[in-house]
N, C-alpha and C positions, 0 to 999 in steps of 0.2 A: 532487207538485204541479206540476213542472215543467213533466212532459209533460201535463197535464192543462191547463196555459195552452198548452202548444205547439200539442196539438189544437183547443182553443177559438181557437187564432190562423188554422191551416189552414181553418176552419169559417167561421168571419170571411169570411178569402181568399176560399172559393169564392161563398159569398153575393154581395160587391162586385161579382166575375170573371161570376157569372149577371146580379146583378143590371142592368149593362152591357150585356152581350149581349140581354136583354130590353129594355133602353129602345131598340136599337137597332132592334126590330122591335116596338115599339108602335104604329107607325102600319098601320093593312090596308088596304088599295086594292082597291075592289072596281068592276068594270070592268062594263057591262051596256050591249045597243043596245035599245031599247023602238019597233018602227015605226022612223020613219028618225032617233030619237033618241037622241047616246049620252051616257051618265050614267057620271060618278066619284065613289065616297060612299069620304070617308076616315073612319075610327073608330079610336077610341088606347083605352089601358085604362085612364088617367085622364085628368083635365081637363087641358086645355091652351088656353093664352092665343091661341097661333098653330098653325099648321102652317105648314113651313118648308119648299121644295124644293130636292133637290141640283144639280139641274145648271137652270143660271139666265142662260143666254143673252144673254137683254133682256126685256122688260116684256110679253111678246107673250100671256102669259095675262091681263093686267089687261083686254085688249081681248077676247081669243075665249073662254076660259070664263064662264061665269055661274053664280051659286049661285039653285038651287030652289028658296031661302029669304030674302027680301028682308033680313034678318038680317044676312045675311054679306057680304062684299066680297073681291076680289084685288087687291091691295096690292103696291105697289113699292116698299120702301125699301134704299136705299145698296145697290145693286145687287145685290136679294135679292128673290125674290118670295115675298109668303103669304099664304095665306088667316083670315082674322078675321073674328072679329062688329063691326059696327059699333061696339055698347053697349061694346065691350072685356073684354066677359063669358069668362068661360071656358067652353068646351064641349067634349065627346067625339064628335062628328058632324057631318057636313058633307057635302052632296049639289049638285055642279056638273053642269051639262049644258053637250058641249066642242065645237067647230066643227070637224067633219069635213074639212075640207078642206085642200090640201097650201096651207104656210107653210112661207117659205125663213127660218130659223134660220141667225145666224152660227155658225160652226165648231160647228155640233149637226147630227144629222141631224131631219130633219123630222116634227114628231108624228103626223101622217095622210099616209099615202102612197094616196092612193084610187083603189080601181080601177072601174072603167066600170060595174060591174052595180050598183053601191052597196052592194058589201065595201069593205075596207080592212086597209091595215096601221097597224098601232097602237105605236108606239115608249114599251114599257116603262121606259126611264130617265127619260122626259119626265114617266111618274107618282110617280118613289120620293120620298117626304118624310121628313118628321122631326117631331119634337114640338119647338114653340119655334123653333129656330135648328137647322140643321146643323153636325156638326165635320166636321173636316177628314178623319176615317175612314169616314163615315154612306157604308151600302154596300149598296141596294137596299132590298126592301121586300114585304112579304107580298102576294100577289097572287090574287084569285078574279075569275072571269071566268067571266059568264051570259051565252044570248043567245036568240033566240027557237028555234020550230021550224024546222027546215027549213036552219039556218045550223052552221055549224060551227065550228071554232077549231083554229087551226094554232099550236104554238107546242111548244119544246123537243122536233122531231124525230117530233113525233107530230100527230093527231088527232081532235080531240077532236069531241064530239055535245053542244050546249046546257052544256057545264060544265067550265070546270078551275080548277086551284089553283095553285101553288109558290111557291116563294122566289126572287125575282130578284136578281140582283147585280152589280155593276159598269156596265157601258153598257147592261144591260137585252139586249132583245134587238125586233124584228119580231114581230109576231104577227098572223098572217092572221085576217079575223073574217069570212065572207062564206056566199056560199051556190055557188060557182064550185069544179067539181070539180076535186080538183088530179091532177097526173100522177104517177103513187107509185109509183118502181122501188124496186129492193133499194138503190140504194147512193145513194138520195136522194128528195126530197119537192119538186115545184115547182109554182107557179102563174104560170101565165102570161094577162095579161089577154087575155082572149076577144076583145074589141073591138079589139086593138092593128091595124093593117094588117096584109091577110096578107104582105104583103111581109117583114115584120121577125118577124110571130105565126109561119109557119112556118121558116123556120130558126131560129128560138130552140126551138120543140118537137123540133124534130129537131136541133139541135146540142146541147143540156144533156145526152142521156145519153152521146152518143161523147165526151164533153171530157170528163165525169167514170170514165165509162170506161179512156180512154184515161191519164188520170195513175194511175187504179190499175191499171192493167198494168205502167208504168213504176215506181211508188213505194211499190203495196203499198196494201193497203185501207184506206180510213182508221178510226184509230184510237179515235175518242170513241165512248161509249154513245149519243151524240143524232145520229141522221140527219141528214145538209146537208138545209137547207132555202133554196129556190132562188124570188125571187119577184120577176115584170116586170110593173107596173104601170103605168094609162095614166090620165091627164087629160083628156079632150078641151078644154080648157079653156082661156083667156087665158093666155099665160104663155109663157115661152120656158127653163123651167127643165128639167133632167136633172140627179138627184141618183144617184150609183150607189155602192155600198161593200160594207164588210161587218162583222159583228157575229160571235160566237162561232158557229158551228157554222151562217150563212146569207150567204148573198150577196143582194141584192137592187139593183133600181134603175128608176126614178122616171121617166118622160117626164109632164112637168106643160107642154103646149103644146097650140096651136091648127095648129098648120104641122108636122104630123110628117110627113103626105103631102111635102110640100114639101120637107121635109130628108132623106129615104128619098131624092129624088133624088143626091142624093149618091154617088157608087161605093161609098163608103169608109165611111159610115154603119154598114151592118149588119155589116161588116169590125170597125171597132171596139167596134160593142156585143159583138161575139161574142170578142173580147181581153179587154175588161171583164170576162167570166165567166169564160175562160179563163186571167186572173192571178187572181183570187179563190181558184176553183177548185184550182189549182196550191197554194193558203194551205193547204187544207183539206188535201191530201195529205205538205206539207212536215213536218207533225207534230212541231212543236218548239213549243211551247207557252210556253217562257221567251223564245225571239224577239221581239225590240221590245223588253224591258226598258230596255234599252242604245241610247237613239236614235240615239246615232253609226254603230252599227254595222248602221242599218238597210239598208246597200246588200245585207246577205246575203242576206235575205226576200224585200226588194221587188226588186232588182234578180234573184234568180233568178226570182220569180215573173212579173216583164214576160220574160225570155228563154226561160222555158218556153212561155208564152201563144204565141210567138214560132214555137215546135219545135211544139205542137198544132196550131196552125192551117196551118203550111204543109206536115205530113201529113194533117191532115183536112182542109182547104180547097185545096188548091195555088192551084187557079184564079183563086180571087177576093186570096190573101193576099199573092202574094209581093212584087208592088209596094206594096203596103201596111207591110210587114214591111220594105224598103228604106224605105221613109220614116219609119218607127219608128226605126228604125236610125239614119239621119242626121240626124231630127232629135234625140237621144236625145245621137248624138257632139259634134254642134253646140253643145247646152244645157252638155254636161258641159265640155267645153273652156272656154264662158265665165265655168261656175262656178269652173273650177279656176285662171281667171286671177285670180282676186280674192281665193281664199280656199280653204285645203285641204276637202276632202269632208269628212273629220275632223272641222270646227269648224261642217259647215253647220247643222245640230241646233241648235248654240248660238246661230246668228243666225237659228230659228225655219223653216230654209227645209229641206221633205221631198223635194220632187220631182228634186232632186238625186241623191238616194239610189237612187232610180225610173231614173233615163238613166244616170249615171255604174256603178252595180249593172247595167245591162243590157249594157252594155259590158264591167265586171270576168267576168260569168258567161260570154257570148258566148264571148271568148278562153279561160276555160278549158275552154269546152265543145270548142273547133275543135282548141285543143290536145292537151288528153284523147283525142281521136278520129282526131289525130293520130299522136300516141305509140304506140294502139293498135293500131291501122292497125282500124279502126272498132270494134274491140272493146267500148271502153267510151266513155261519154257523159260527162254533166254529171249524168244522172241518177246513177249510179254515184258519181258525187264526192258527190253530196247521201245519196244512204243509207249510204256511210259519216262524213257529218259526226253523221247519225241516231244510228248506231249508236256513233259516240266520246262525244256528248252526253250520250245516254243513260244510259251508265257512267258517266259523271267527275259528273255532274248538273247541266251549265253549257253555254250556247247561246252562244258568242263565236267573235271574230274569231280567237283562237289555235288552237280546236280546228276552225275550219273550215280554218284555213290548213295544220294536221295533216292533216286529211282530203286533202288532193290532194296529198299528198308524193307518193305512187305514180304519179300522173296528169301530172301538168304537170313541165315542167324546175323546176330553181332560179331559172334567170335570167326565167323568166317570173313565177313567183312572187315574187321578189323588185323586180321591174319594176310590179306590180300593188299590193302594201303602197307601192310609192313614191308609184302614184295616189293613194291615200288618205291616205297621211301625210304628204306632204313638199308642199313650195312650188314647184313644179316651174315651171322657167323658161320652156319651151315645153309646152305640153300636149300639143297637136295633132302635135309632133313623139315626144313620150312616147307616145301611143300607138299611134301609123302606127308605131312602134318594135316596142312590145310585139305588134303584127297581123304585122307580118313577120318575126319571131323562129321 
């Protein structure tokens, strides 16, 4: 009898442990452009009072979506958005039609990134919902995506012709919907707006494959089943906005302005846009996937990936980079010196502030690159420090500051490594003197 309640208990368990997992993907999201029209029909597999979205900015859908059904409404309350029926009825269906056009989102990336011909990109996390209210775990959401003839769909590393499906998760991801052929090497997928200036449209065609080229020479091919997807898109439009970043397995970034001509005058313009993809890029081949967990410890990622961007461009650019690359530099030492008079790099996480981790990391990787190549008499780099922190990671199953610091035991002295944890950890009384230290060591 025992075992006969033991099994009926196990049986139980697994029912509750499904049943979970199903209410977490009750809601489908089915994504469709009709003409220059685009529709979100959400469907659950029973009634619900609400639908509730996960990532919740500010109120920006009560004004730009609409429901196809004078029935329903989007709703703001206690800083949560959702869709309802007026009557407070409950329903299994729900058909918005969404404004295409780019919206600057606080700390979100932007739901339409829209490019010139009247494609776009469509920010997947901006659709995940929930039934009722969201918890605190609610983690994407079933996704089918139609479109007309002639249009196609770019999303998870592929493809697609009039139709796809999957399961999205976490920040979602980019998804191109247009009808703009894209440039499809072996070791990556990019669209670049047609209409951009050719000033900026060609070295962007021509610098995306030598940059991602060039880090897998150094770092080795990169590792996931989903092709980088690489996508520059243009506004010609009111606005002085550039959004650039990156999501899982894409880089992408935004000119939402009327004066691009304008600011192309710039030297340093198309310099930086080409940095921009060139630290992304660098993400893509770093291949530590637990990286970021540990926000304190994000000088490892971001500050290798601004001093690689650094080593790319002033082998494939000399010309246009290297005083660019000094002013990266200086201001990078500038910013890091003022942070470190206030407050250790260590704690900046905790007072909310990243870009620290950006300049003072371009500085910590810098010296161990000059050093490393020093030691070696050019033998080995910073890339060399980095595929073996890969390869210790990889084994032990943990991305931190101890097994990076493991990693250059063979590269750098003690007292430089020892000089560099003092950067980050300690209250250092002079900074500007600690590191003209650590440079002349």
């Amino acid at each position: 009898m025992k075992a006969v309640h033991y099994l009926s208990f196990l049986l139980g368990l697994c029912i509750l442990v499904q049943a979970k997992v199903l209410a977490k993907e009750e809601v489908n999201i089915h994504l469709s452009k009709k003409a220059d029209t685009w529709y979100v029909t959400y469907t659950t597999n029973t009634l619900t009072d609400r639908i509730a979205f996960i990532s919740n900015p500010d109120d920006a859908r009560t004004k730009r979506w609409k429901s196809t059904n004078d029935e329903f409404e989007v709703v703001y309350d206690n800083k949560q958005e959702f869709i309802q029926k007026k009557d407070g009825k409950a329903f299994s269906r729900v058909q918005l039609t969404l404004t295409p056009t780019y919206t600057h989102l606080p700390k979100s990336y932007a739901p339409f990134a829209p490019y010139s011909d009247g494609g776009a990109l469509i920010h997947t996390g901006r659709l995940f919902a929930c039934m009722n209210r969201c918890d605190e775990d609610a983690n994407g959401g079933q996704l089918q995506v139609e479109v007309e003839d002639n249009t196609h769909i770019i999303a998870n590393g592929k493809i697609y012709q009039q139709s796809a499906n999957w399961k999205g998760y976490d920040d979602g991801q980019y998804v191109y919907i247009g009808r703009q052929s894209p440039i499809e090497e072996d070791t990556f997928i990019a669209v670049v707006d047609a209409n951009l200036p050719e000033k900026i449209k060609i070295p962007l065609n021509q610098s995306l494959p030598k940059i991602m080229a060039f880090f897998e020479s150094h770092l080795g091919k990169y590792s996931s089943n989903v092709k980088p997807m690489l996508f520059a898109s243009y506004s010609n439009t009111s606005g002085q906005d550039i959004q650039g970043g990156v999501l899982p397995n894409q880089v992408f970034i935004h000119w939402n302005m009327n004066n691009l001509n304008e600011r192309l005058k710039d030297e340093d313009f198309i310099t930086a846009t080409l940095w921009t993809f060139a630290h992304e890029a660098a993400h893509f081949y770093q291949n530590s996937p637990l990286l970021g967990k540990d926000k304190s410890e994000s000088w490892i990622h971001e500050g290798n990936a601004e001093w690689l961007a650094a080593i790319a461009l002033r082998e494939l650019y000399p010309e246009i980079s290297e005083s660019f690359i000094a002013k990266k530099w200086d201001e990078a030492k500038a910013n890091c010196i003022d942070v470190l008079i206030s407050y250790r790099l260590a704690d900046a996480a905790d007072k909310g502030k990243y870009r620290p981790y950006y300049q003072c990391g371009m500085i910590i990787h810098s010296i161990i690159d000059k050093k490393t190549r020093e030691l070696s008499q050019g033998k080995y780099t910073i890339f060399d420090v980095w595929k073996d922190f890969k390869n210790t990671n990889r084994k032990a199953g943990k991305n931190n500051a101890e097994y990076f610091w493991a990693a250059t035991d063979k590269y750098i002295p003690s007292d430089v490594k020892q000089g560099l944890k003092q950067l980050i950890k300690d209250r250092l009384a002079s900074p500007s003197r600690h590191i003209d230290h650590l440079e002349a060591l």
